[in-house]
Steps between C-alpha positions, in 0.01 A plus 500: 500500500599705808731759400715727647515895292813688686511861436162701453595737238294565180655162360434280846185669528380399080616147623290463768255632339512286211587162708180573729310513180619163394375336781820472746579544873664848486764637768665835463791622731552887452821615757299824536236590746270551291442491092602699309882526629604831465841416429387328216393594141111377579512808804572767223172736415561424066679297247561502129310243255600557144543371160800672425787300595808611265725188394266238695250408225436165716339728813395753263257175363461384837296804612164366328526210709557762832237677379232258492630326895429868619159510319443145670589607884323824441210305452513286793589826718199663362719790450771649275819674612618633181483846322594409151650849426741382263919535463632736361925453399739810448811485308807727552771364320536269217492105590398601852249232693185755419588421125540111572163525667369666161654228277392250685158619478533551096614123519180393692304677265310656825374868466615831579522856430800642474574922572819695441657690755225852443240291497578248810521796726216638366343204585688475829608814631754342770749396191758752393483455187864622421613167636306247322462361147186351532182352681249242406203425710342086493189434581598156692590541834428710793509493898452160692428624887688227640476575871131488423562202344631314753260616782207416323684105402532460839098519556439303194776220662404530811052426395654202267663335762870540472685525822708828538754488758613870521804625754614104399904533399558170325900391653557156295367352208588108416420426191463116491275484753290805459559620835514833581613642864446843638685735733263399753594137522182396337514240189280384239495256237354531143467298190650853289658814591506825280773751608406853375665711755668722264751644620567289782508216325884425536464482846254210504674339166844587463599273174297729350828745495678431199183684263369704782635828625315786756531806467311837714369758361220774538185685343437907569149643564482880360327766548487711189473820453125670536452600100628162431237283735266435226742436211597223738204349607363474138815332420594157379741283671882545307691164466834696432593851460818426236844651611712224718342469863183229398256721630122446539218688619149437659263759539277622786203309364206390714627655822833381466835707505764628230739184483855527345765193470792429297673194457858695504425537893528115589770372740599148595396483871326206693112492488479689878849728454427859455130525477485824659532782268837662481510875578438723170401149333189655405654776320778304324171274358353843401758614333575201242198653318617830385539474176236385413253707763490854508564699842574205648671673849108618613369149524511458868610143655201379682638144609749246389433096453792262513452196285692141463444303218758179367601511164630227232784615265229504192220664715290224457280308718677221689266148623760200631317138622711370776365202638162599646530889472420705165720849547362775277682862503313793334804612403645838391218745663244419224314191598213691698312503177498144428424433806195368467552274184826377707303346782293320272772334268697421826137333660497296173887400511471406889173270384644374145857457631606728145757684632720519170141657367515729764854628475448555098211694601645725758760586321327573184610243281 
């Protein structure tokens, strides 16, 4: 078939990917200049990929299968871009989301090692431990490098003959004809289209409004202080920090940067409203994380990333089959590390025509 990916993020790039494997005639249309966009989450330096995944058992199973689709595209890059450095959780206060993550794990059965407050910031000097009640450390998960990622998908697209059309803004979609026009005038027909533009997605498929909302947010890069460099860089990522603000943490592993976000800091904005970073944004980021980090006015802001992402009411993944088109949204900020095993199951729903198989799958069911 001659199909049509829209959107070359980690999800449009795994379907591509997996559709050129399968034997079909592979188009994909990226609005940026070049791949990865870096207003998108494939541009960032790091993501998260964990087992932990508090009152989600479904994704918390799930991970095996995203496990073993990075293991398969590492092998046909030749390379790996993953430091598997582990997650480590924190709890402050009773019930918060850093205990969730910790049941959910005891429900999974999945290993870890769990430290009270002495020992965590033994372990980790940058916690206070005043402030916490508890860390535990998992062995499954680290750092995908998903800028390197995409770069390197693009060469391995690119020798297996997929056509990249970079700088190409896709302006109309129709859905039962497979047609697809861009801002340029220019038009094409195709036998499928896959929309996995993310956060633009609305703007290309509006129906898709009643379970899809956008909202803006941003990631910090710090600069720690000096005694506290190497406590860092030997550190696993941390999928939540406890307290109320959703915080994670990445790093500076492999070259990469000290990267902060919490999910407290999202707005509803449009995908391309207020991507430049506000003034002091950088600090207010910072700041979320004292408690639980110690000293946490001498990390110095280096630079601020703005982020969209659409999100369902249930932070699950979204896929909707209208007419020709199969819409996927990575919803919620946490489909980057599925992102390979998505673009295969959506290859093999576009080929099969399973699209209720898809949907239970996406959404963890």
């Amino acid at each position: 078939m001659r199909i049509a990916v829209v959107g070359a993020g980690i999800s449009g790039l795994s379907t591509a990917w997996s559709l050129s494997k399968r034997g079909h005639e592979v188009t994909l249309y990226e609005q940026a200049p070049q791949i990865p966009n870096p207003y998108a989450a494939s541009g960032d330096q790091h993501r998260i990929i964990r087992r932990a995944y508090g009152g989600a058992d479904g994704y918390a199973r799930t991970i095996t299968e995203a496990f073993e689709a990075w293991d398969e595209l590492w092998a046909d890059l030749g390379k790996q871009h993953y430091t598997p450095c582990g997650v480590l959780g924190i709890s402050q206060t009773e019930g918060d989301e850093g205990e969730e993550y910790r049941e959910g794990l005891d429900r999974m059965a999945s290993p870890y090692e769990l430290y009270d407050a002495t020992e965590a910031a033994r372990r980790y000097p940058f916690i206070d431990a005043a402030t916490i009640r508890y860390a535990y450390l998992s062995p499954e998960g680290g750092a995908l490098f998903s800028a390197r990622i995409a770069a390197d998908m693009v060469g391995l697209l690119r020798e297996r003959g997929v056509t990249l059309r970079e700088g190409a803004t896709v302006a109309s979609i129709d859905p039962e004809t497979g047609s697809i026009g861009l801002v340029n005038g220019e038009a094409a027909s195709f036998d499928r289209i896959v929309v996995s533009s993310g956060a633009w997605v609305l703007k290309l498929l509006p129906e898709l409004a009643d379970v899809l909302t956008t909202y803006r947010t941003a990631v910090a890069y710090l600069d720690p202080p000096a005694d506290l460099k190497a406590a860092w860089e030997a550190a696993p990522v941390i999928v939540d920090v406890g307290g109320t603000v959703d915080g994670y943490v990445l790093p500076p592993v492999d070259g990469t940067g000290l990267k902060v976000g919490a999910g407290v800091h999202k707005r509803p904005r449009q995908p391309d409203e207020e991507r430049e970073p506000r003034a002091g944004e950088g600090e207010q980021l910072r700041d979320y994380f004292s408690p639980p980090f110690a000293r946490i006015a001498e990390y110095r802001v280096e630079r601020v990333v703005t982020c969209a992402y659409t999100f369902t009411a249930d932070r699950k993944f979204l896929s909707r089959q209208i007419g020709r088109v199969t819409a996927v949204s990575a919803c919620s900020g946490h489909g980057y590390k599925f992102g390979a095993a998505v673009g295969r199951r959506v290859a093999a729903a576009v080929e099969n025509g399973d699209q209720a198989g898809l949907l239970r799958w996406l959404r963890a069911e």
